[in-house]
N, C-alpha and C positions, 0 to 999 in steps of 0.2 A: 701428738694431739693437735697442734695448730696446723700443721701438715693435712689433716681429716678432716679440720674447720677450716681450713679453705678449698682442699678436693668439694668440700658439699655445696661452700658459696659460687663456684663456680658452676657445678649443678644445674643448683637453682638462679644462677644466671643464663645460662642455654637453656633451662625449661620458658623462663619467663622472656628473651630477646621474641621469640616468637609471635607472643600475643602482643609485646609492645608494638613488634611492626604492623600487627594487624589493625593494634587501635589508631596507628601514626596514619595508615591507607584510610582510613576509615573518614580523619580528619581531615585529609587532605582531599578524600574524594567529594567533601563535602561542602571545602572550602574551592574547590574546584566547578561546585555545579555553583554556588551562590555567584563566583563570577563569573561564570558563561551566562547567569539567568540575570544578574545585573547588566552584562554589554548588549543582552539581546534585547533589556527595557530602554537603554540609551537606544541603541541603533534604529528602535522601532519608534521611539518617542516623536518624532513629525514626520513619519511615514503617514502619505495618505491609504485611505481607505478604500479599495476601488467600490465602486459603486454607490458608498453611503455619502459621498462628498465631504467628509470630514477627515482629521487625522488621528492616531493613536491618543497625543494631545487634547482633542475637544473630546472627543470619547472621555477620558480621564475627567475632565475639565466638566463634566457634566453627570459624572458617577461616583465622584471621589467625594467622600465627608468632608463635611467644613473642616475638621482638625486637620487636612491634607493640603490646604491653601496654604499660601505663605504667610508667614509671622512677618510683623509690621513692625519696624525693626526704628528706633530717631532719624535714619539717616532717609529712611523713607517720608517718615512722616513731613520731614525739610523739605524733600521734594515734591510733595504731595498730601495739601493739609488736609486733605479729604480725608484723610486716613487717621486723621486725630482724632482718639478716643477709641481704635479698632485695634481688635488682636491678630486677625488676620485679614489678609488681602485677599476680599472673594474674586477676582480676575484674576489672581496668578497661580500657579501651584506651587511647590514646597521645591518640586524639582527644576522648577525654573531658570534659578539664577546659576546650575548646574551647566545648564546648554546656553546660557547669557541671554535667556529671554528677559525683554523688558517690556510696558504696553509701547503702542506707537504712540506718539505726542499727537497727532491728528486726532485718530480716533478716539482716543483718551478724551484729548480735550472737549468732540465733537460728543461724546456721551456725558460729559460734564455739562457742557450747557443743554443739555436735553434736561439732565435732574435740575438745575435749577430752571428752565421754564417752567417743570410741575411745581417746583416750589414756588413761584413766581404766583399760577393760577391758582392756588391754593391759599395764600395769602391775601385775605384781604386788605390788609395797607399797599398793595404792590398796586403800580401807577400802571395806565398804558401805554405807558413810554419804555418803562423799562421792560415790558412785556416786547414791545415791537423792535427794541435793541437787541434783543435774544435771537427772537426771530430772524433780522436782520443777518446777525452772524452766524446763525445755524445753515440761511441759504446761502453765503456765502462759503461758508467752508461745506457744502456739499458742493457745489464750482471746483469747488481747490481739488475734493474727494475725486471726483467723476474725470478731470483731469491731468490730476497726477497719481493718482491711483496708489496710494499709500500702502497698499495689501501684496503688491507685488515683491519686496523684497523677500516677503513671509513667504511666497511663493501660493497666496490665497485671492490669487484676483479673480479664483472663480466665485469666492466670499461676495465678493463685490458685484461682480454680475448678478449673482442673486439679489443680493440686494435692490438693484439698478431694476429686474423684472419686477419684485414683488410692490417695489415705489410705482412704477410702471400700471402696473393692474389695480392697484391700491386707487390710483387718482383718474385711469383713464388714459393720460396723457404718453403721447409715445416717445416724447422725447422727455430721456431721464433729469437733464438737468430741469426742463419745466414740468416733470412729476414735484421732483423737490424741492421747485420753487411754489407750486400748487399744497403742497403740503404742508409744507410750512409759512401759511398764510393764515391772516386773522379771518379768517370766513370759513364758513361751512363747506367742506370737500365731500361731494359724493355723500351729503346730505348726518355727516360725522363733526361733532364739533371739535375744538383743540383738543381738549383735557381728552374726549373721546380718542382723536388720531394717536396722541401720546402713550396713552394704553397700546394702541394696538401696533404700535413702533417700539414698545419695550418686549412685547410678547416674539415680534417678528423681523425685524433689526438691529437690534439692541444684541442679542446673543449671536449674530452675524458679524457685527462688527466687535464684540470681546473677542474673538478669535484669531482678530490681528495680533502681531507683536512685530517688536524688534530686535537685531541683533547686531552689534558692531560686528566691524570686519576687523581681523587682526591684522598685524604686520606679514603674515605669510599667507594672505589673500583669502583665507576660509575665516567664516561666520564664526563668531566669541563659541569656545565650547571646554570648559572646567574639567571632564569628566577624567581629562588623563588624571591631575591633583587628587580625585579618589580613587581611580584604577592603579595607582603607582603601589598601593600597599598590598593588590594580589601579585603585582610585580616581584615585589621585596619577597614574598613569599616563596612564590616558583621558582626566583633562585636560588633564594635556600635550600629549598628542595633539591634543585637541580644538580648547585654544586657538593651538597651532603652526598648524595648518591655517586656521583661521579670520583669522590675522594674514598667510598666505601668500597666501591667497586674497582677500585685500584689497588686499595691496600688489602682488599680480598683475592686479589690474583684475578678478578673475572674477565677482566682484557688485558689481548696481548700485548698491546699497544696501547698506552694512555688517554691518545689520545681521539680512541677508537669511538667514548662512548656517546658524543656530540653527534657523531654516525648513525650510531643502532639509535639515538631519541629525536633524530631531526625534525618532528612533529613538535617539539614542545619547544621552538622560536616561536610560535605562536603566543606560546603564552610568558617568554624572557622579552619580547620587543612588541610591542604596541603603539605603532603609528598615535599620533596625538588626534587625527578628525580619521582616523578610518574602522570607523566600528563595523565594517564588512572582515577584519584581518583578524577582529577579537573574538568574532563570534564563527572563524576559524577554530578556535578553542577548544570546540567540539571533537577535535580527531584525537588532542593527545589526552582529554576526557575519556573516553570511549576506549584507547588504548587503555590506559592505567586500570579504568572497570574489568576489562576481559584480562588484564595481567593477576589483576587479585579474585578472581573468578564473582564477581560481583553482577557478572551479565554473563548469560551460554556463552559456552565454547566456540559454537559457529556464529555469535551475534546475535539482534534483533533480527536486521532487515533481512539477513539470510535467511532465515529460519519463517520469517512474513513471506517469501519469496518463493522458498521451495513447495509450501504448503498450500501458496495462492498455484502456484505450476503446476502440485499434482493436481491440484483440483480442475484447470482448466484443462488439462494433459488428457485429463480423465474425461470430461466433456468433448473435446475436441475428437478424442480415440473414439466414442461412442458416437459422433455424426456420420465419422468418416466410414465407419465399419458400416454405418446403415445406409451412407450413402453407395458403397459397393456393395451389399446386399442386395441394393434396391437396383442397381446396375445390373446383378448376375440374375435378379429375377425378371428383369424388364427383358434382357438378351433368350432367356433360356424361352417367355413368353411366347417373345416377337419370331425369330430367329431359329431355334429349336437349340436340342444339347450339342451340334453339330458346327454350332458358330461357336462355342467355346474352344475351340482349338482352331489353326489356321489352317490346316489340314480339313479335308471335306468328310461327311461321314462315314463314308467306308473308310477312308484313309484311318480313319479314328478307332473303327470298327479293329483295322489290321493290326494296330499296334498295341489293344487291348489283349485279343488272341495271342498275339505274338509275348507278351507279357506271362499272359494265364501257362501258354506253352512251355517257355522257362523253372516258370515254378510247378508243373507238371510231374517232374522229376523227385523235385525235392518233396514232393505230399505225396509221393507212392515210397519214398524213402522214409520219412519221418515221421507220416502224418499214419498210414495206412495201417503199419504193422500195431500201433494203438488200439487199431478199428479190429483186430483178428476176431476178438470175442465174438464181437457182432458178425461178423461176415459168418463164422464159424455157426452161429445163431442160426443164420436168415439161410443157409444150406440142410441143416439139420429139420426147419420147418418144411422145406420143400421137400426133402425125402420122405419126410413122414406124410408131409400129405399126399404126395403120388402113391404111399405104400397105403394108407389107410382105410381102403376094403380088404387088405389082403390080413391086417391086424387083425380083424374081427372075426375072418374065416376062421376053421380049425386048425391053418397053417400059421396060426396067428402066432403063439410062443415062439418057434423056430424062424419064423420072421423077425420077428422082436429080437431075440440074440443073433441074429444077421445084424440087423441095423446096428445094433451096438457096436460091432465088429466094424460094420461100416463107418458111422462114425468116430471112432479110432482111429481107419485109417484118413478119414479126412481131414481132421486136424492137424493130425501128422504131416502130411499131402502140403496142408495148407499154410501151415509154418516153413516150412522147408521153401513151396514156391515164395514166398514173402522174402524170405533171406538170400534167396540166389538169384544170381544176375538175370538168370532167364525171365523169373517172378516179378523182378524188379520191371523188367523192360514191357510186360505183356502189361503188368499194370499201370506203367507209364504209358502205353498205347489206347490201353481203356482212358484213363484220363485224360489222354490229347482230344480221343472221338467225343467225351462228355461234353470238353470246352467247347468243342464243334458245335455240337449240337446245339452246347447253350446259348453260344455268341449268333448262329442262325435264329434263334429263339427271338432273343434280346434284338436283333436285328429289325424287327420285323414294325410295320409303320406303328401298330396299334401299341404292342410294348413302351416302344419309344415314348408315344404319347400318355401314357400311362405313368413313365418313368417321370417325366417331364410334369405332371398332375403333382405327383407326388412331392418332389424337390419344389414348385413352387410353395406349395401348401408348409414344407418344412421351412425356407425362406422368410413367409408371411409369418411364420411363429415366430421366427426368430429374432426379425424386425420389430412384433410387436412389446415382443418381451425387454428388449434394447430402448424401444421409447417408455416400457414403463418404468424402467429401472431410472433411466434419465430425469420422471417427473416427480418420482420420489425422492430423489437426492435435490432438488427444486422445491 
């Protein structure tokens, strides 16, 4: 009895290993794509954008919910009392301190004495003194801006140059630093007063320069960047995986060699060693992804891209075969036009004429052989009519009956007559000679200017069909 309880737990342990591997691929394929889809949000995170002049970053930085800024943490608000009384940090995002963004202290600060100027003109206790101290320092630290150009480590000095155009056509003036001295003056610019300029510098500067930041450099010469600290735990994972599988498939007998299987998965170093700044090596990833889908049939057999490949092929195959065929069409009709049937071959038209005959002559033989004794009924027919019509006054006389059983007679022996020449070499050869004079005949026929040009009428006409029917096909699959 325990002998049969445990034949059955084992059973239903090989019934059930099955679906557990299946749910394990399942999890793994999917702890697989969240961190291929994670290194590709890092890798992409300050990529610029060709053509919109921003990065991944500002995009983000100007689409993303307030809940997606970064939490204002004591150690921030120490640094930055601005932030006291705030839950989040609307200049930074959430994933910031990941890639060791921090703001720039320039611009930072340069956007801080801009808020208190409004605050400044907005108060009425506020003197004009303290107003022209602001001022003072605003045009000073654009000097420092224009420079030393603070947007260059971030790699956004074209930040700046816009900037530097739109101060530029804002006040007139073509030299940037006396736009920004022109602008940040107690007097009306270009007929705008302050509180006006200030508006229209937070609308069109202001989110130009938030787009700065900073980032220390480490000790191995690349920019601060955290991401390996969260990458490390698909790490721990894949080797899990890696070396479970390798210890299964050894004490399964599946290599011959132990040390075989490092070999047959050398795809999936990608995802065991991850440089710390090179998120071009994680988003390698992709291959031993792509491998483990098509291993657990989770993607066709032949792939995606094959399968996008062969189907974009035929179709072009298919296009391409249909120009070409009309564009030789169009060649055999333009030749046969211009030309006549006679420049189709390199041979001149008799030449062409000779080895048609000579052709028809060959097969001569073989259609009084195969073709002819088919035909006896008829031939037998078409003799039978001729006797009766050369006898057919004589039917009608009173020698008509004894006529009639003549012919019959006669006809008996013509068939006879006519089977027998059909089967014997002589029958064979005189009908081989009638056939050779036919070809004669017909190839003089066909020879002849007007034929030709006849011939030639006709095959264009067939051509022109054929052409047309090839472009229509072509506009309906279009």
């Amino acid at each position: 009895m325990q002998i049969m309880n445990s034949a059955a737990r084992l059973n239903d342990l090989k019934t059930r290993l099955p679906l557990l591997k299946k749910i394990y691929e399942i999890i793994y394929c999917t702890v697989a794509f969240v961190a291929l889809a994670c290194a590709f949000f890092d890798a992409t995170y300050l990529v610029e954008i060709p053509y919109l002049h921003k990065s991944f970053r500002d995009v983000y930085l100007e689409s993303f919910p307030r809940s997606w800024r970064q939490p204002v943490s004591p150690a921030d608000v120490a640094e930055d009392p601005d932030l006291q009384g705030k839950e989040y940090d609307e200049r930074l995002l959430f994933y910031d301190p990941i890639k060791g963004i921090k703001l720039h202290r320039t611009t930072r600060d340069y956007l801080k004495d801009v808020s208190a100027l409004s605050t400044l003109l907005q108060d009425p206790g506020s003197t004009r003194k303290e107003v022209m101290t602001v001022l003072d320092r605003l045009q000073q630290q654009s000097v420092t801006i224009v420079d030393q150009n603070p947007f260059k480590l971030a790699n956004k000095s074209g930040e700046l140059e816009r900037i530097k155009n739109r101060m530029r056509e804002f006040t007139g003036n073509e030299s940037s630093k006396g736009a920004f001295a022109e602008f940040w003056s107690n007097q009306e610019v270009q007929g705008y007063t302050l509180p006006e300029r200030i508006t229209w510098f937070d609308l069109h500067i202001a989110p130009l320069m938030q787009r700065n930041y900073f980032r220390w450099i480490g000790e191995d010469g690349q920019p601060e960047n955290h991401y390996a600290a969260f990458d490390r735990w698909f790490v721990f994972f894949f080797m899990f995986d890696f070396f479970a599988r390798w210890i299964l498939s050894i004490r399964g007998g599946e290599l011959r060699k132990w040390y075989l299987f490092p070999v047959r998965n050398w795809s999936e170093i990608f995802n065991l060693y991850p440089p710390a700044h090179s998120g071009v090596w994680r988003l390698m990833r992709v291959i031993p992804f792509l491998l483990r889908m098509r291993q657990n049939n989770f993607l066709p057999s032949s792939g995606l891209a094959p399968a996008i490949i062969h189907d974009n092929a035929a179709v072009i195959a298919e296009e391409i075969s249909g120009m070409v065929l009309i564009n030789i069409l169009g060649n055999a009709r333009s030749m046969i036009e211009s030309k006549g049937l006679g420049q189709l071959s390199k041979a001149g038209p008799s030449d062409m004429m000779d080895h048609i005959n000579g052709l028809l002559n060959q097969q001569a033989a073989m259609i009084s052989q195969k073709v002819v004794p088919g035909l006896k009924d008829e031939i037998s027919a078409l003799v039978r009519h001729s006797i009766s019509t050369a006898m057919q006054s004589y039917l009608h006389s009173p020698l008509g009956p004894g006529v009639k059983l003549i012919l019959n007679n006669a006809f008996e022996q013509v068939d006879a007559g006519l089977e027998a020449a059909i089967a014997g070499p002589e029958g064979v050869a005189k009908m081989t000679a009638i056939m050779q004079a036919f070809i004669a005949a017909l190839m003089e026929a066909i020879g002849d200017a007007d034929n030709i040009a006849q011939m030639e009428s006709h095959i264009i006409q067939i051509l022109d069909s054929v052409i047309n029917d090839l472009r229509e096909q072509q506009q309906s699959r279009t």
